[in-house]
N, C-alpha and C positions, 0 to 999 in steps of 0.2 A: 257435571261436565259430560258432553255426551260421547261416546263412544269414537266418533270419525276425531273428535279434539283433540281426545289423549291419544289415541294412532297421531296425529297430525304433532302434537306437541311430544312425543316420545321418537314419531321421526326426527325430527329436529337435534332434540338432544343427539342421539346415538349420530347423527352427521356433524355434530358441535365435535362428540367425540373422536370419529374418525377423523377431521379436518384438526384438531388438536395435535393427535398421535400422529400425522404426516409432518408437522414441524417438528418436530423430533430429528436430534444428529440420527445419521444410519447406524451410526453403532448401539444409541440406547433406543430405536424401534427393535432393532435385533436380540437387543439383550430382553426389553419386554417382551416380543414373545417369546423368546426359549424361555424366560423367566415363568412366565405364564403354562408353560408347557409341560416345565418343569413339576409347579407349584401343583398344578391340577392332576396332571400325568395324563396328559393327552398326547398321543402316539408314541414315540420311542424319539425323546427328545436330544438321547445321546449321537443316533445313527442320525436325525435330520440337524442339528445344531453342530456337534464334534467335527474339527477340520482340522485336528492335531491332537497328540495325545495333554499336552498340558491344558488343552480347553475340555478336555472329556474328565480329567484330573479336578480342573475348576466346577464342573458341572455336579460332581457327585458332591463334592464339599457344598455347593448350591444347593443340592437336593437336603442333605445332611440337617443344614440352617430351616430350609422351608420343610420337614417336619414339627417345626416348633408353631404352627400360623394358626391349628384349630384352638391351640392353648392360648397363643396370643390373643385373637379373636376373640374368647372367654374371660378376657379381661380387661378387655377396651372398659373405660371405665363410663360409668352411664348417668353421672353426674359431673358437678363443677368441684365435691370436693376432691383436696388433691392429696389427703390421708390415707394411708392403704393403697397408692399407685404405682409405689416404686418397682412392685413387680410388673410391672406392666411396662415402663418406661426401660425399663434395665434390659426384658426379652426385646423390645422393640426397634434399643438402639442397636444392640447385637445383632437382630436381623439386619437392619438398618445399614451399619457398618459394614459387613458383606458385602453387601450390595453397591453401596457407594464407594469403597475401598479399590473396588476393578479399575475403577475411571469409565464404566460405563455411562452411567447414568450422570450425566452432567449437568442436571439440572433438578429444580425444585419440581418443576412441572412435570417432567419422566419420571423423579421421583414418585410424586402426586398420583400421577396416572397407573406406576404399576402398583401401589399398594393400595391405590383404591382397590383395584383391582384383587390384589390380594388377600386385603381382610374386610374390605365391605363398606359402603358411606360411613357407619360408623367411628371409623379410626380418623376421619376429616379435621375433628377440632384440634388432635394432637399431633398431626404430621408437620406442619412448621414447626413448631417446639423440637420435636423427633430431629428433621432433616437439620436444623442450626447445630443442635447440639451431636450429632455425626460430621455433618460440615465441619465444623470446629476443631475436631480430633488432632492432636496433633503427628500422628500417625502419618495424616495426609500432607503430601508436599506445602509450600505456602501457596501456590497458582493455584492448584488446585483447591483448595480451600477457598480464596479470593473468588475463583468464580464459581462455587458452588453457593457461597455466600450471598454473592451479588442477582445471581440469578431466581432469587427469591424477592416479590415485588414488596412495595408497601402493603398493598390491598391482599394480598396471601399472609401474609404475615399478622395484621391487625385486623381480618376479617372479624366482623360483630354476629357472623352465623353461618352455617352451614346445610346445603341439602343434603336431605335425610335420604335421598333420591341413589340408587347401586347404579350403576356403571352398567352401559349394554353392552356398548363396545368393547370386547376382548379381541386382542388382536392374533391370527396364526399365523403359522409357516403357509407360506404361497409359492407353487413352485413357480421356478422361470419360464418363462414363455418365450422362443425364439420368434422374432417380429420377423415379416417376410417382405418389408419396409426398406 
């Protein structure tokens, strides 16, 4: 493939992925990025994301969970069997369950999107598996479950393969712009 192709077909993807991440509720675009800002440590995620001390309280328990992501990541599992995975599924739901537990992230696809994002193509075969069984918890109210559930399609759920392809789109903090509109 020549060079203008994969520019041309890698532009694409990463506009797949921003035009994705804009359907997003505003609350799980906001939690992906602080989440992301978090996970990575990119600027000082407490001063641009904290707007009360119980969100600054949740951030650090957030930072807490996302020390465990190079270990997870080290055990995404790199085959089909499923002997020896339990430690993997057990860190994954835990992070998982943080995450989903807020009511932020209200969807398979937010889901999807930030944990691509967090541990890499990789962890793609197992995150429906992951998000049902977080979904499921009975932790979570029943609405909230129902549509955490619901919002995982057929074709996500019984996909026969996955790109091996990482995410470009990382999404940041943008400040506001007063429009003179």
């Amino acid at each position: 493939m020549s060079e203008h192709v994969k520019q041309d077909v890698s532009g694409t993807l990463t506009l797949s992925e921003i035009r994705e991440f804009a359907s997003f509720s505003p609350k799980a675009q906001r939690y992906i990025r602080r989440s992301l800002d978090i996970a990575f440590d990119r600027d000082d995620a407490v001063a641009l994301w904290s707007r009360d001390d119980s969100e600054e309280q949740s951030m650090a328990e957030q930072r807490k969970h996302y020390k465990k992501i190079e270990q997870i990541k080290a055990l995404i599992p790199n085959n089909e069997n499923i002997e020896g995975n339990a430690l993997f599924f057990s860190n994954l739901m835990a992070l998982s369950a943080s995450d989903i537990m807020n009511g932020k992230i209200d969807s398979f696809a937010a889901y999807r999107f930030l944990y691509e994002r967090l541990l890499g193509a990789n962890v793609r075969p197992w995150l429906p598996a992951v998000f049902c069984g977080t979904a499921s918890l009975p932790q979570l109210e029943p609405e909230q479950r129902k549509k955490l559930l619901q919002s995982i399609s057929e074709a996500a759920a019984t996909a026969v393969g996955w790109s091996r392809r990482n995410p470009s789109f990382f999404p940041e903090w943008v400040e506001k712009v007063e429009s003179g509109y």
